[in-house]
Each structure stands twice: as structure tokens, then as C-alpha cells.
C-alpha positions as MATLAB code, in Angstrom:
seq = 'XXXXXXXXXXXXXXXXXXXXXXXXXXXXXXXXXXXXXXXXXXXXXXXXXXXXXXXXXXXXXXXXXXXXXXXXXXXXXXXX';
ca = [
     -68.771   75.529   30.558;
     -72.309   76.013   31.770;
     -74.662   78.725   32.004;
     -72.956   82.181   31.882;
     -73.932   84.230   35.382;
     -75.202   86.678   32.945;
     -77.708   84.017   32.080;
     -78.159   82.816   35.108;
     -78.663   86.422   36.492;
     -81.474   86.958   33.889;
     -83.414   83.534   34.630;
     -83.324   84.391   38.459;
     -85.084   88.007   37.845;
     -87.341   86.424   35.183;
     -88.576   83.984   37.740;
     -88.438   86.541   40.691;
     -90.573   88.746   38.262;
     -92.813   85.527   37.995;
     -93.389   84.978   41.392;
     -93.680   88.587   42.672;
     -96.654   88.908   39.875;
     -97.976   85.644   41.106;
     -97.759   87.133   45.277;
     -99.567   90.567   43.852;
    -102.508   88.896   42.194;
    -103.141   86.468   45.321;
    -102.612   89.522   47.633;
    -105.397   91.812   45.695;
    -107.808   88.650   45.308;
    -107.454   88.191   49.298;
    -107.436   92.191   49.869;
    -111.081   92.388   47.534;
    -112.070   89.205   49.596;
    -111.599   90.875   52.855;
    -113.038   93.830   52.001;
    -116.107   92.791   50.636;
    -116.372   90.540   53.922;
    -116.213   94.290   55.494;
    -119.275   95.663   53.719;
    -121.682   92.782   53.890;
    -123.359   92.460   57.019;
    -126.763   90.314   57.662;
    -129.739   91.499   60.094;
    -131.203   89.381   62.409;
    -135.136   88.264   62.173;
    -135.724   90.859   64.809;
    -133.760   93.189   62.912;
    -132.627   94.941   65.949;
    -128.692   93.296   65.859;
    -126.125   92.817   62.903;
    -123.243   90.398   62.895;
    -121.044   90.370   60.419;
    -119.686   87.670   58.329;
    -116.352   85.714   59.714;
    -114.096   86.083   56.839;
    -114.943   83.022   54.097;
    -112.880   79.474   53.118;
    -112.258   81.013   49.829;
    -109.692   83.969   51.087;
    -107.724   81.408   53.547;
    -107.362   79.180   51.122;
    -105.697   81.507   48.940;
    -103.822   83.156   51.479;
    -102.789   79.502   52.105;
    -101.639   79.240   48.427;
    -100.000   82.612   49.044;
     -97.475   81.294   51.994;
     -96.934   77.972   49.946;
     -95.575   80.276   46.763;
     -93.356   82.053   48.771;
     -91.914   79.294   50.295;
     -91.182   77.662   47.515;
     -89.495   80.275   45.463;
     -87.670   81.245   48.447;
     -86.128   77.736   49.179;
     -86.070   77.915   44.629;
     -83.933   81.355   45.079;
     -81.521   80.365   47.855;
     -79.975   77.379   45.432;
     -78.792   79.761   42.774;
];
């Protein structure tokens, strides 16, 4: 016969332990990203007004990639 459901039990939680590592680091880089958006703020020539930063490409992109991981091991998972 095929794979044993022990087997198959121990590839699922190897690739769920994959992908939750994966979801962690992308979290954290978007987290930092965020909140060193928070701390910089620029002065106007006056220098009477601040406005901050909007947040930058960089962090939606990877919360982006973020969505697109889970997705995919979630439609991944549901087939086992």
C-alpha cells in the first residue's frame, strides 16, 4: 500500500512547521517595517509641521507574500 498515516501524519507537521516558520519571519520583517515607519518622521522647510511617512512598498509587498503563503498551504493542507 501507500504511505502509512504515520508518515503521512509526520510530512503534514513537517510542512505545517515549514510554513508557520515561513508566516513568523514575514510577520516580524513587516512588524520591524511598521515600526520603524512609526519612529521616522520628516520636518517641513519651515520646520514648524511633521508628517509622517505612509507606510513603504516594501512591507505590502511582503504582507502580500504573507496572504499568498497562507493560502497556499491552506488549500496544500485541506487535500491530505
Amino acid at each position: 500500500m501507500g504511505l502509512s498515516l504515520k508518515k503521512l501524519r509526520y510530512n503534514h507537521n513537517r510542512q505545517l512547521n515549514i510554513h508557520n516558520t515561513r508566516v513568523s519571519i514575514a510577520y516580524q520583517k513587516v512588524k520591524s517595517s511598521h515600526r520603524h515607519m512609526n519612529n521616522l518622521q520628516i520636518g517641513n522647510i519651515d520646520g514648524q509641521t511633521n508628517t509622517q511617512h505612509s507606510m513603504p512598498q516594501c512591507s505590502i509587498e511582503i504582507e502580500d507574500q504573507l496572504i499568498k503563503e497562507v493560502l497556499t498551504f491552506t488549500k496544500k493542507s485541506t487535500k491530505i
